[in-house]
C-alpha positions as CSV (number, residue, x, y, z in Angstrom):
1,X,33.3,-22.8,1.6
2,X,31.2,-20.7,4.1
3,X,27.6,-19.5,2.2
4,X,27.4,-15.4,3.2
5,X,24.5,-13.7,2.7
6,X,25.7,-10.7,0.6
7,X,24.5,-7.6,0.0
8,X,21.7,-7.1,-2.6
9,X,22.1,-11.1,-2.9
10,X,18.4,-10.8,-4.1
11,X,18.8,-7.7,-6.5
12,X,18.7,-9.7,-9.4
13,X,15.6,-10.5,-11.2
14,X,15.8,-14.3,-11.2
15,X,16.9,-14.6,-7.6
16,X,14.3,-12.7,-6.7
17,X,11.7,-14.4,-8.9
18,X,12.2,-17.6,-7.1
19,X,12.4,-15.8,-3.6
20,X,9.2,-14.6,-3.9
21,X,7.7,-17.3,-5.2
22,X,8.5,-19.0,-2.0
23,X,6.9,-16.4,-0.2
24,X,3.8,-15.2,-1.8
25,X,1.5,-18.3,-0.8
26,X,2.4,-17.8,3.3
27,X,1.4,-13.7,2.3
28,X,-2.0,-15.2,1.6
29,X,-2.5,-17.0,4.4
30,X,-1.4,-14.7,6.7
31,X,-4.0,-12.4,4.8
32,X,-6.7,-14.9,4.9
33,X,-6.3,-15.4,8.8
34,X,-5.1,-11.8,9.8
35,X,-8.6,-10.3,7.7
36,X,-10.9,-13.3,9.3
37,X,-8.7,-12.3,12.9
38,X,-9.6,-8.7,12.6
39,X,-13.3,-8.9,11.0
40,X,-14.3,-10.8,14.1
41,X,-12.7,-8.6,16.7
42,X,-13.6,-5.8,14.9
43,X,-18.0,-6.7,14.1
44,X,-18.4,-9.3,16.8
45,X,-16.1,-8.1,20.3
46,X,-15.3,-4.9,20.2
47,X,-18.3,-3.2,22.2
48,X,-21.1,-0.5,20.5
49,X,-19.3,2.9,20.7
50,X,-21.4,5.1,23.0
51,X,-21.7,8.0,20.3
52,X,-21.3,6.9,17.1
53,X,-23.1,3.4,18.1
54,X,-22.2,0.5,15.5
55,X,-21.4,3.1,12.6
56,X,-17.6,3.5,13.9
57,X,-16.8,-0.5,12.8
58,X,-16.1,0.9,9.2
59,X,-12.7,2.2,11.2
60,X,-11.9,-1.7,11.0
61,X,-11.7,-0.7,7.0
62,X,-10.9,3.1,6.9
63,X,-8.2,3.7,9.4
64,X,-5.9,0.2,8.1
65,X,-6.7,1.3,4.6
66,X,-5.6,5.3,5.0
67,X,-2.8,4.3,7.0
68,X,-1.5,1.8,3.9
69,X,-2.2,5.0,1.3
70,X,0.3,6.9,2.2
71,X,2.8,4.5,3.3
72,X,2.7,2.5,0.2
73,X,3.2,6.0,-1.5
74,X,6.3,6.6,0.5
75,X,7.5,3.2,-0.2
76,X,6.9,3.8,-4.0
77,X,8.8,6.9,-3.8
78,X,11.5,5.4,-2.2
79,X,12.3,2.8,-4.7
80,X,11.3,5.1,-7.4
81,X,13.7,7.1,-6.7
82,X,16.7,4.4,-5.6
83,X,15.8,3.2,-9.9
84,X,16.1,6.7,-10.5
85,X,19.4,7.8,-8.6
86,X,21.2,4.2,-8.7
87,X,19.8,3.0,-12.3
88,X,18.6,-0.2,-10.6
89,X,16.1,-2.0,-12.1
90,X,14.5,-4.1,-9.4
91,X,13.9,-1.0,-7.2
92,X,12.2,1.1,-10.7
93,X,9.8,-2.7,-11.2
94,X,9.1,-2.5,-7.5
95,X,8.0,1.0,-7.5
96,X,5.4,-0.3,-10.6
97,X,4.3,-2.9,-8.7
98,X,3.5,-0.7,-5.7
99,X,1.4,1.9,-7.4
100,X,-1.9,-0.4,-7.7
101,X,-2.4,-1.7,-4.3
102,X,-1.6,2.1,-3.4
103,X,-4.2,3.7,-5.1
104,X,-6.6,0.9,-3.8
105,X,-6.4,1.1,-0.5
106,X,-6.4,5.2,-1.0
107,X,-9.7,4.3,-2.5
108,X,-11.0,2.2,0.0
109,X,-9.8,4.9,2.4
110,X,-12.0,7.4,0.2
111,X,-14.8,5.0,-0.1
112,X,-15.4,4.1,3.7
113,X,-14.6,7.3,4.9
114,X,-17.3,8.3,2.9
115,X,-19.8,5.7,4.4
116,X,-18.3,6.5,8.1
117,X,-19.0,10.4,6.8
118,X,-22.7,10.2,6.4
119,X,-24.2,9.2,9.7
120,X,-21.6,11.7,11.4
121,X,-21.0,14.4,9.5
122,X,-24.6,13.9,7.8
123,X,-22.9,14.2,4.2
124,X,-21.1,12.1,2.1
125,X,-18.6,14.2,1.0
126,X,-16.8,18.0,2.2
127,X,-13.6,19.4,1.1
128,X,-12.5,18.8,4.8
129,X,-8.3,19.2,4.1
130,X,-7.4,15.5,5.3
131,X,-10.0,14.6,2.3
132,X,-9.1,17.0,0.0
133,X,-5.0,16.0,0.0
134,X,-6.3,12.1,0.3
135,X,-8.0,12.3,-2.9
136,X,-5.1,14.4,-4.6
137,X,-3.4,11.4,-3.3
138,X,-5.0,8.9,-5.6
139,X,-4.8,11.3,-7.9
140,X,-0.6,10.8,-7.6
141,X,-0.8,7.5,-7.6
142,X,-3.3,7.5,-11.1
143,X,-1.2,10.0,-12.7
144,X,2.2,7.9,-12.0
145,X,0.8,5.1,-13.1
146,X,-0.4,6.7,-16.4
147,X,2.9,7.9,-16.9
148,X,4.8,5.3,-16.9
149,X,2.6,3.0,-19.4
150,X,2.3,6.2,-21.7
151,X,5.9,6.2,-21.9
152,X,7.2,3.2,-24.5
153,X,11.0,3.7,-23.8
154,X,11.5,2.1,-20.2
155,X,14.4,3.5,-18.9
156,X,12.6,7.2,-19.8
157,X,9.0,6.4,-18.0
158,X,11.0,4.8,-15.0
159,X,12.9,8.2,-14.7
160,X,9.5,10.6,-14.9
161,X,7.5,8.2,-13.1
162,X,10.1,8.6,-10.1
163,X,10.3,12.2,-10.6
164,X,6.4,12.3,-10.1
165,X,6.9,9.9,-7.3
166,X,9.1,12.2,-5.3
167,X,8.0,15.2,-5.8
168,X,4.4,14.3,-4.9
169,X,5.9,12.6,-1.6
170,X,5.5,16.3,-0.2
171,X,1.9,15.5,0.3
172,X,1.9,12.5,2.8
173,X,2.6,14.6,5.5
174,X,0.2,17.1,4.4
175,X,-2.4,14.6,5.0
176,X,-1.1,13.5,8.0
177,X,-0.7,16.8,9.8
178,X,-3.8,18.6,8.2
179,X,-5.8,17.9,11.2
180,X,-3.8,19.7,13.2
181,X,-2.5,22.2,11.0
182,X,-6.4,23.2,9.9
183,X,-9.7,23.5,11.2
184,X,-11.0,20.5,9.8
185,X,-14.4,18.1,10.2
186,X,-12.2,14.9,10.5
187,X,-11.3,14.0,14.0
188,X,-7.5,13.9,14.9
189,X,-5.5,11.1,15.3
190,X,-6.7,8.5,17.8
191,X,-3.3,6.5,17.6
192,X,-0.5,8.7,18.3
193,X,3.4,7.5,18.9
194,X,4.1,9.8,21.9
195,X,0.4,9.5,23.6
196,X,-1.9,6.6,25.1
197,X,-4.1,5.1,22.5
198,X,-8.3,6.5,23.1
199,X,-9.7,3.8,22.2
200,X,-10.7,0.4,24.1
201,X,-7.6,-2.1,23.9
202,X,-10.5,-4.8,22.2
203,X,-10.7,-2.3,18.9
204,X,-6.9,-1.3,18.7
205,X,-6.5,-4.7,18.5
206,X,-9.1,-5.3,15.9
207,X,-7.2,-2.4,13.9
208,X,-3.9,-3.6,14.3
209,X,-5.0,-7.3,13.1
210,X,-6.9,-5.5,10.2
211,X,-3.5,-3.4,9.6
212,X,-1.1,-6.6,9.5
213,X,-3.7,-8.2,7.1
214,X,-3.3,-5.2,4.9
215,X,0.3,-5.3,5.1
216,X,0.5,-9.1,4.5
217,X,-2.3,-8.6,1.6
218,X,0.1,-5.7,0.0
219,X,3.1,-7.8,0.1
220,X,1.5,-11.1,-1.7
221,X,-0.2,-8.6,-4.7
222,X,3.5,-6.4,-5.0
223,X,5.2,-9.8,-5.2
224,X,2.4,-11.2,-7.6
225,X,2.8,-8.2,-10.0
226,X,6.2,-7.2,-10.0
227,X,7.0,-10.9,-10.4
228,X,4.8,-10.4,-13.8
229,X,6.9,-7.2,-14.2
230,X,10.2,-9.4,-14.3
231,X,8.7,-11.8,-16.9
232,X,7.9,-9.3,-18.8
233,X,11.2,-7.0,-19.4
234,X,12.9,-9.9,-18.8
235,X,11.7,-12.7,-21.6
236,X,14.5,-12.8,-24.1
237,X,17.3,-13.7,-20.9
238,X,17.8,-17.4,-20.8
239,X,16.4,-18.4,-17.6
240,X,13.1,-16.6,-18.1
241,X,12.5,-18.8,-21.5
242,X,13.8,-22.3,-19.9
243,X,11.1,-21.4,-16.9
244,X,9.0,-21.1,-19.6
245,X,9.5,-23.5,-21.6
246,X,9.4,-26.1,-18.2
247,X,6.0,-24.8,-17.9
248,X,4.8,-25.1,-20.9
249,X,6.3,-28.7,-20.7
250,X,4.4,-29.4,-17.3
């Protein structure tokens, strides 16, 4: 009998479980390697900027860490919204699993762009429009994820955390056009899919090392915590109390 991969093979929780499992430690170590890949491109090889001087190395940090905001937020939508519309219970656990990292790296974005702020702008803080919506952006991602643990029914928190989810989706590319769309302090985009890069090839590489650790970092700590997630809704089935119980055996 030919094995077929089918379809959503790994839609259910305890397939899934076990996937992941398999995958999370080779997450790390892409993480560990990617992060000490980048950090050395980025601090040690990349040359002094003639402007800025050494102060433009916080992009190693800000740019990977504002990209990952407002993707993770689109993928949090996204499977928010497939629980929502489908009533599938992996996608509603993977858009709660999401919504930390998401509002960490938005944070990190705030934080470093902040420090990056000071020595150019000479402030640490304006209500520059690619700021302003960045911040309302963790503010998305706090609010969704106190709605969804004020909410004791599952099923209903799921359904208005993926409402909030979706609607605030509308302001991802608010941030991402608000350079050019106002008259803002924060430069434009230095990476752009239809023009050549303006930056030295040695520091996109350093960012793009720095981004796949972040990627890599994001998938090990989803897979950790919605992992947790599964446990959790899912400790009266049988197979979650015999992989228990051969723990607790070990």
């Amino acid at each position: 009998m030919s094995a077929k991969l089918r379809l959503f093979t790994f839609a259910a929780p305890s397939r899934f479980y076990h996937l992941t499992g398999m995958l999370i430690p080779w997450c790390w170590a892409l993480t560990i390697g990617l992060t000490l890949a980048g950090l050395y491109v980025g601090l040690l090889v990349a040359p002094t900027d003639a402007t800025q001087r050494d102060a433009y190395r916080i992009i190693f940090i800000h740019v990977p860490s504002a990209w990952m905001s407002m993707l993770l937020y689109l993928a949090m939508a996204f499977w928010a919204a497939i629980g929502w519309a489908f009533k599938a219970r992996m996608a509603s656990m993977f858009a709660r699993a999401i919504a930390p990292t998401g509002a960490m790296f938005t944070f990190v974005a705030l934080w470093s762009g902040a420090i990056w702020g000071k020595p150019t702008w000479g402030t640490w803080w304006v209500w520059d429009a690619r700021l302003t919506s960045e911040l309302i952006l963790l503010f998305l991602y706090l609010g969704y994820i106190a709605l969804v643990e004020a909410i004791d029914d599952i099923r209903r928190a799921d359904q208005a955390g993926a409402l909030l989810a979706v609607v605030g989706a509308v302001n991802v590319p608010i941030i991402y056009f608000s350079v050019k769309w106002w008259n803002t302090l924060h430069q434009g985009a230095t990476i752009s899919m239809t023009a050549a890069p303006k930056m030295a090839a040695i520091m996109l590489n350093g960012m793009l090392l720095m981004t796949f650790a972040c990627w890599a970092y994001a998938f090990a700590v989803v897979f950790v915590r919605v992992r947790a997630i599964i446990v959790e809704r899912d400790r009266g089935t049988a197979w979650v109390s015999e992989m228990l119980a051969g723990q607790k055996g070990v």
